[in-house]
ZAGU-541761 format. One record per atom (N, C-alpha, C): y, z, x; residue in three letters. Coordinates in pm, whole numbers, padded with zeros to 5 digits, always signed. Example, Ala and Ser with C-alpha at 12.3 -4.5 7.8 and 13.67 -1.06 7.14 Angstrom:
<rs>
-00569+00780+01319ALA/-00450+00780+01230ALA/-00330+00780+01320ALA/-00225+00708+01285SER/-00106+00714+01367SER/+00003+00787+01290SER/
</rs>
This chain:
<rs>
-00118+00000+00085UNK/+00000+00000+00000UNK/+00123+00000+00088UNK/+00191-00097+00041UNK/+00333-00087+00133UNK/+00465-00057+00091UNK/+00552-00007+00133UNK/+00665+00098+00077UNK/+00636+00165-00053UNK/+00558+00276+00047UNK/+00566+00383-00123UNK/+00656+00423-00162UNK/+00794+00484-00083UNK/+00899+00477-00151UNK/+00902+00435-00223UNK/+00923+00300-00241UNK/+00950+00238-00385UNK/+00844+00271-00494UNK/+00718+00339-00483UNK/+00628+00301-00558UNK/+00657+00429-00660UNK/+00739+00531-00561UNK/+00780+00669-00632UNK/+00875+00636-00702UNK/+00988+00546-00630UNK/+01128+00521-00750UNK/+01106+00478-00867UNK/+01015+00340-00892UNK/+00956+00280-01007UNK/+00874+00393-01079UNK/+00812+00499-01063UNK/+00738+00569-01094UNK/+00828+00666-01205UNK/+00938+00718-01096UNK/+01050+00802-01145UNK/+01160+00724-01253UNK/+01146+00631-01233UNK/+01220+00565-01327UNK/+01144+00491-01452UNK/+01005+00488-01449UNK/+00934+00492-01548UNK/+00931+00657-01596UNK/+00948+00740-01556UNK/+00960+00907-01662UNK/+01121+00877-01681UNK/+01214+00833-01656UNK/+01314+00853-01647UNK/+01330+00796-01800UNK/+01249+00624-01831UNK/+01271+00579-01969UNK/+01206+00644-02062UNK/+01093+00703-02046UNK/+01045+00813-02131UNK/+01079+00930-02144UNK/+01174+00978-02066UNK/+01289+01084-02113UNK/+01376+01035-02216UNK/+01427+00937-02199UNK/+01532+00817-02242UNK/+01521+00771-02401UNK/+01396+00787-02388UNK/+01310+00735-02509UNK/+01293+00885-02614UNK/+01264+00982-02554UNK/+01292+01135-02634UNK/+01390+01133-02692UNK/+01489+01160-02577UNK/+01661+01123-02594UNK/+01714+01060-02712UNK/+01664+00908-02729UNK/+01690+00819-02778UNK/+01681+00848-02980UNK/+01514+00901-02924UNK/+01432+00896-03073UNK/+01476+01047-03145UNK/+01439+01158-03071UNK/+01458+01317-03102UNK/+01595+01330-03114UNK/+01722+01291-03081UNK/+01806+01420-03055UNK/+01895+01292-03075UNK/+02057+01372-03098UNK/+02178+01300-03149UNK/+02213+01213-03040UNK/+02203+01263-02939UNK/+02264+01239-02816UNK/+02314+01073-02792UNK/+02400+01041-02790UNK/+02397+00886-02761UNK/+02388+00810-02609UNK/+02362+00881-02527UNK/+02326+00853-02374UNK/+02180+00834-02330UNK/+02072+00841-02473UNK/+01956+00842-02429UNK/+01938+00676-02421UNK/+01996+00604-02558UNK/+01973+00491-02494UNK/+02024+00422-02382UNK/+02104+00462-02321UNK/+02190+00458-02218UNK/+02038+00476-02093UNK/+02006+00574-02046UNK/+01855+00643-01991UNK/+01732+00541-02034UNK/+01755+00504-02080UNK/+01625+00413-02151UNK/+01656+00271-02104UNK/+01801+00211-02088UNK/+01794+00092-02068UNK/+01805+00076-01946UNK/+01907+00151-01857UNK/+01894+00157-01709UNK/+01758+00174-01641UNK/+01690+00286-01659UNK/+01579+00336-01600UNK/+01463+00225-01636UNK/+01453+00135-01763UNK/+01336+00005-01770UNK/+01371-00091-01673UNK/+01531-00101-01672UNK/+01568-00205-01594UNK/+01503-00178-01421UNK/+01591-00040-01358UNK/+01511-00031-01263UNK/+01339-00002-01268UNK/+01285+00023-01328UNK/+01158+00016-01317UNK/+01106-00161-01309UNK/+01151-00235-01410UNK/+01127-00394-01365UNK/+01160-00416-01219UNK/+01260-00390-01148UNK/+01320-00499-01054UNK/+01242-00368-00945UNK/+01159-00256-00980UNK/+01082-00196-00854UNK/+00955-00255-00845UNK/+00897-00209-00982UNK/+00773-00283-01048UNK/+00716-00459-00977UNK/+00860-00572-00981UNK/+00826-00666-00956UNK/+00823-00689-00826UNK/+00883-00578-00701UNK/+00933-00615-00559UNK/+00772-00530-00495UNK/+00713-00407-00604UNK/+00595-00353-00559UNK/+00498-00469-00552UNK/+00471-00535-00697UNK/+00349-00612-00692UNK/+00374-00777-00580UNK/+00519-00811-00575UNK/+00552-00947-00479UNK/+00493-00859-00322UNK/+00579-00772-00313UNK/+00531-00696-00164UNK/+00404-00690-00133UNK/+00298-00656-00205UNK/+00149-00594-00168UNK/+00069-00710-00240UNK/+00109-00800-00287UNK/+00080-00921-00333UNK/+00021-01003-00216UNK/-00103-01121-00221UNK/-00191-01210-00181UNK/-00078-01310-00153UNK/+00011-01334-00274UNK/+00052-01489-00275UNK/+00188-01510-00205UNK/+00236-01380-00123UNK/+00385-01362-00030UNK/+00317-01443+00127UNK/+00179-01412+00125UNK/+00160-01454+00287UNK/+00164-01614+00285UNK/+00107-01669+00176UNK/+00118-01817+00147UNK/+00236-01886+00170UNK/+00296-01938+00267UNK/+00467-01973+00307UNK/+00456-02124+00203UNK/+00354-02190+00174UNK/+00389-02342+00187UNK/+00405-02330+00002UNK/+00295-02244-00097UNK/+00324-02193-00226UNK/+00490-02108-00247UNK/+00535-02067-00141UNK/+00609-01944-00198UNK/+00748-02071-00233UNK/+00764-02144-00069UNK/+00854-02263-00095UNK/+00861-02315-00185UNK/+00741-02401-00240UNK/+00743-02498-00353UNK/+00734-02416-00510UNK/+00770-02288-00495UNK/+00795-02222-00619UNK/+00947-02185-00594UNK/+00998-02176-00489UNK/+01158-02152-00493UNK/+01227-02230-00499UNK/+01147-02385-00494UNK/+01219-02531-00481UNK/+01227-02527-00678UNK/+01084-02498-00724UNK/+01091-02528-00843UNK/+01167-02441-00935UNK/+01206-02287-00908UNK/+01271-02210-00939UNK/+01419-02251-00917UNK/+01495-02287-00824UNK/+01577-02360-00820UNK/+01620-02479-00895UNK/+01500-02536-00893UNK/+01553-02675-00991UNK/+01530-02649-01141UNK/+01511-02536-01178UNK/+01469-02511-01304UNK/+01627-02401-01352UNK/+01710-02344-01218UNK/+01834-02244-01221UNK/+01949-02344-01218UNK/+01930-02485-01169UNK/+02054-02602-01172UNK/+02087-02620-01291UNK/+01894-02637-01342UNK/+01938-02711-01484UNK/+01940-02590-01634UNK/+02003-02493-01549UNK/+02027-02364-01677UNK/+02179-02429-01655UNK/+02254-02366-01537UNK/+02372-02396-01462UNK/+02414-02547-01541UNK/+02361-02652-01539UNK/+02417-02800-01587UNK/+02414-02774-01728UNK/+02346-02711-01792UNK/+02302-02663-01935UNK/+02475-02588-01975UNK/+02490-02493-01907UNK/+02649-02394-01948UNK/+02715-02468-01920UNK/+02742-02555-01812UNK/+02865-02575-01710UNK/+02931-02717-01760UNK/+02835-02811-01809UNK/+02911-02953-01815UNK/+02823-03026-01941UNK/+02927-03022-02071UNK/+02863-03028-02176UNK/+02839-03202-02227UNK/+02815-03291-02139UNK/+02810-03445-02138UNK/+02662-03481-02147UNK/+02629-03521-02274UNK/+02458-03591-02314UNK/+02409-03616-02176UNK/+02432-03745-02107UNK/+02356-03732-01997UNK/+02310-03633-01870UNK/+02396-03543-01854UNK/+02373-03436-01777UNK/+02304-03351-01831UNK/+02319-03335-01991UNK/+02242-03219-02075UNK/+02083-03269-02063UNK/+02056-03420-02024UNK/+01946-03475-02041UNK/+01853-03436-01936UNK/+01958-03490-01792UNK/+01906-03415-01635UNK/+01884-03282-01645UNK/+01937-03192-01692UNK/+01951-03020-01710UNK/+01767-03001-01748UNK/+01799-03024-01868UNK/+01697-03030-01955UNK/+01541-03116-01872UNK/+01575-03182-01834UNK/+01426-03253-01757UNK/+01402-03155-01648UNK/+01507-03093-01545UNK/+01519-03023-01425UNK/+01455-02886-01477UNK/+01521-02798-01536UNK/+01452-02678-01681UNK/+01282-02715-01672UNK/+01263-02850-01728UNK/+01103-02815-01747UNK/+01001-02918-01647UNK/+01077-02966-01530UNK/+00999-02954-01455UNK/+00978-02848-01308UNK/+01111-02762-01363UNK/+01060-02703-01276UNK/+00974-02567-01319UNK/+00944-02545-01446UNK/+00903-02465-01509UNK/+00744-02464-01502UNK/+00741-02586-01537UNK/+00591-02670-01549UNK/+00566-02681-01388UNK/+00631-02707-01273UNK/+00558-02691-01137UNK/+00495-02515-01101UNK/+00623-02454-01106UNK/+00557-02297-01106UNK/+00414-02274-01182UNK/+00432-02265-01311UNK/+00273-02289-01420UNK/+00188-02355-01303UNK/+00190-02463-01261UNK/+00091-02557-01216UNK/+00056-02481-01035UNK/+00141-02456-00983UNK/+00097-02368-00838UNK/+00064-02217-00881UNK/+00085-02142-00976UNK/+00033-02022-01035UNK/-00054-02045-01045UNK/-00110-02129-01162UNK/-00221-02150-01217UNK/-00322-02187-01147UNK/-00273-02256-01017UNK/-00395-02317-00928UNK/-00402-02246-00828UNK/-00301-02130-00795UNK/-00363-02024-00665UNK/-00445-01933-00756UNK/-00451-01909-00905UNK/-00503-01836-00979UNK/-00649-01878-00951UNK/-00678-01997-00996UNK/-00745-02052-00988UNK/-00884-02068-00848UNK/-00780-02069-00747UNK/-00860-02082-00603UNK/-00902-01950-00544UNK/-00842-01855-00625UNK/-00881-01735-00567UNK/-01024-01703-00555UNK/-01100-01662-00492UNK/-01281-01609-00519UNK/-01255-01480-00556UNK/-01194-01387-00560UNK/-01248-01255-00626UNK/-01151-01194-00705UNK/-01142-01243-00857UNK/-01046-01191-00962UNK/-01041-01019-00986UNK/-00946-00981-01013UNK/-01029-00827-01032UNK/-00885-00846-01165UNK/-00882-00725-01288UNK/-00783-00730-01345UNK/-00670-00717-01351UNK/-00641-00642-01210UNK/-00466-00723-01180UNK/-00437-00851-01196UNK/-00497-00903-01105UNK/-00528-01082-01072UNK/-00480-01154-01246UNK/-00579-01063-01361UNK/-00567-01143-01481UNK/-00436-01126-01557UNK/-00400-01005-01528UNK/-00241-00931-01589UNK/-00146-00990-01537UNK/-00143-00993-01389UNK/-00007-01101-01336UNK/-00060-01245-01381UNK/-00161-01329-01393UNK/-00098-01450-01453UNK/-00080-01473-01602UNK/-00123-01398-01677UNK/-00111-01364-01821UNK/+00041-01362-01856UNK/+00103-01243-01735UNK/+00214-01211-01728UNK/+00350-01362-01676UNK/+00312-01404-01612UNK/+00374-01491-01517UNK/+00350-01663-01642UNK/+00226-01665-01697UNK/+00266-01743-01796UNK/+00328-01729-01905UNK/+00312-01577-01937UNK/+00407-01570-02083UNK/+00504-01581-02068UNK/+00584-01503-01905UNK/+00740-01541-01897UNK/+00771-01712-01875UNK/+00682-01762-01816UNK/+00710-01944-01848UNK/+00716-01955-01951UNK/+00629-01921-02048UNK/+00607-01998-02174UNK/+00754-01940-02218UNK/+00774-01833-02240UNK/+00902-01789-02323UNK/+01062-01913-02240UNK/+01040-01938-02120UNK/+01133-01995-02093UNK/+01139-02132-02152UNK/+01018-02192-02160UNK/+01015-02316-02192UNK/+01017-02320-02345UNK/+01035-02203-02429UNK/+01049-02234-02593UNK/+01191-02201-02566UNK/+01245-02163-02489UNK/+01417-02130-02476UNK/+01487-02249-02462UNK/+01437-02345-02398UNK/+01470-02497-02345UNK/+01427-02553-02450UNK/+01333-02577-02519UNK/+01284-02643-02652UNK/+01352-02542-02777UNK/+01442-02495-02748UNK/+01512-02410-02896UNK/+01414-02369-02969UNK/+01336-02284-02910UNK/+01250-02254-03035UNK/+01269-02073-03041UNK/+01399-02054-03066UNK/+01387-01852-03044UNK/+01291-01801-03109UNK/+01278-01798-03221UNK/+01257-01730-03279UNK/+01080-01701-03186UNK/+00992-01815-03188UNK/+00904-01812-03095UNK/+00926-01749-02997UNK/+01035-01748-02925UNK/+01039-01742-02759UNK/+01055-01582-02794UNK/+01145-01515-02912UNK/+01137-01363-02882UNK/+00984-01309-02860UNK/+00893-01374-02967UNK/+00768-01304-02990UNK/+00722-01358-02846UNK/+00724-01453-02742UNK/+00637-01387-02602UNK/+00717-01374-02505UNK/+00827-01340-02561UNK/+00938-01259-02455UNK/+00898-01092-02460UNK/+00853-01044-02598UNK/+00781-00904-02592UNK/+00673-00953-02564UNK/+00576-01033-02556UNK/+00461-01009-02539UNK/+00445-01033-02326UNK/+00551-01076-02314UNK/+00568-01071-02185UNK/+00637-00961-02123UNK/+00669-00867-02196UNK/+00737-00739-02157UNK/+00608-00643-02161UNK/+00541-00635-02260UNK/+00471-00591-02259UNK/+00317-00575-02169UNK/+00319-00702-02099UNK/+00181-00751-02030UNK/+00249-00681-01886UNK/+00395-00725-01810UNK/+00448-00644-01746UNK/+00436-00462-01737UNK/+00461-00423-01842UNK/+00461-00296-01844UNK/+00291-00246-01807UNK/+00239-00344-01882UNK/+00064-00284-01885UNK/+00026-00314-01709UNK/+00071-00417-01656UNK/+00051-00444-01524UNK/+00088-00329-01445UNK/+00221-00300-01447UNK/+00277-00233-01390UNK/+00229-00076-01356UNK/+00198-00027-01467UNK/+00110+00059-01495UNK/-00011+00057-01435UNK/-00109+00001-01445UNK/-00181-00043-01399UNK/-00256-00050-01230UNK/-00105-00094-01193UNK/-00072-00072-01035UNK/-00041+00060-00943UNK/+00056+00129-01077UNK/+00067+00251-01001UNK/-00074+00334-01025UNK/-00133+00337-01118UNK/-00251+00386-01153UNK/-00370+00375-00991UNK/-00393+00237-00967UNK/-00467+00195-00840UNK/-00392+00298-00765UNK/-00215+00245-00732UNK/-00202+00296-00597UNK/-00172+00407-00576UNK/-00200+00501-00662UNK/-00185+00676-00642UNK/-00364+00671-00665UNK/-00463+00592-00744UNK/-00619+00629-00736UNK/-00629+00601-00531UNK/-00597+00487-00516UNK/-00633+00502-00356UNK/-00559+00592-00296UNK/-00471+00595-00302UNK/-00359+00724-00208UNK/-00492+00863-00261UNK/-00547+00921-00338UNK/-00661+00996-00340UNK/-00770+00992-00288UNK/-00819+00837-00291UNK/-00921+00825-00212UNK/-00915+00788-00068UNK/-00814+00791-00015UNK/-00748+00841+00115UNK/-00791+00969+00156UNK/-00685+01030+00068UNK/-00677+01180+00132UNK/-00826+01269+00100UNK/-00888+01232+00028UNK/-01023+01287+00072UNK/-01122+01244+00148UNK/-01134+01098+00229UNK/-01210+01088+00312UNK/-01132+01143+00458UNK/-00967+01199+00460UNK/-00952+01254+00552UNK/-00979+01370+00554UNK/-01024+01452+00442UNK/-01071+01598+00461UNK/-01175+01604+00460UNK/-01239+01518+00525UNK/-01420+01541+00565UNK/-01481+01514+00423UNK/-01456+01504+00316UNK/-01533+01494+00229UNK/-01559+01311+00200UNK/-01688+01311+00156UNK/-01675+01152+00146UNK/-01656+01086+00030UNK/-01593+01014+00028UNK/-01609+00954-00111UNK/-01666+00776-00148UNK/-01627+00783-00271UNK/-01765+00646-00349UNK/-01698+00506-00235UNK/-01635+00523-00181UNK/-01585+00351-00115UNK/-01686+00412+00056UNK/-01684+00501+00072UNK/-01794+00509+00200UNK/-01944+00516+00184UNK/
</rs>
């Protein structure tokens, strides 16, 4: 596991939204939702830098490129989308939007794919990683009302991941510290 620091901040800021969420639901207070929206937020942007960090698919240089090329050409054509309201550019925007949407899907899907040993992280991040495509690409095809329902269902596959992770990486941080106190455990 690498920077546990962070693995404690995301941790702390996941109790922090479930304080937030007491706050919010129990009591008058109007700062709980305040606690609730900050503290999810930082828990996402720890959550996503834990699983990219200790992640398979960061050592891959030649995938990580051709997803920042396509991430890029998919952030022009948000950018050409606000910025310059002329049919033909809205046309380029719009083609740029979903191909670069559809390249990510397609190098996800196929390091998903090439991997030999799935375990259920493996299935939660691409579950996860397609629902947030899919929700982008009903955003580009105007379809909201769709795109809210796997915009939660992509919040939600996140959260379950996320979870998930810290769960592993405090179960190994245990099964650490007891094969250093002489006792053995089930991985020896």
């Amino acid at each position: 596991m690498k920077f546990k620091p962070l693995l404690y901040f995301t941790i702390t800021s996941l109790i922090l939204a479930v304080l937030g969420t007491i706050l919010q639901f129990f009591t008058n207070l109007t700062w709980g939702k305040f606690v609730l929206d900050y503290s999810m937020r930082m828990a996402e942007i720890g959550g996503i830098l834990l699983i990219v960090v200790n992640g398979s698919l960061l050592f891959q240089t030649k995938k990580i490129a051709t997803i920042g090329i396509a991430a890029l050409l998919t952030t022009i054509g948000y950018l050409l989308t606000y910025l310059i309201f002329v049919i033909p550019i809205l046309w380029i925007a719009f083609s740029l939007k979903i191909i670069g949407l559809a390249t990510i899907i397609w190098i996800y899907t196929s390091w998903f794919k090439g991997k030999v040993q799935k375990q259920t992280l493996d299935y939660l991040k691409v579950l996860w990683v397609l629902s947030k495509i899919i929700t982008s690409l009903l955003v580009v095809l105007a379809a909201t009302a769709v795109a809210k329902f796997f915009s939660q269902v992509a919040n939600v596959l996140f959260y379950t991941m996320l979870i998930y992770f810290i769960w592993l990486a405090l179960h190994a941080k245990e099964a650490e510290e007891i094969s250093l106190q002489g006792i053995p455990n089930e991985q020896n």
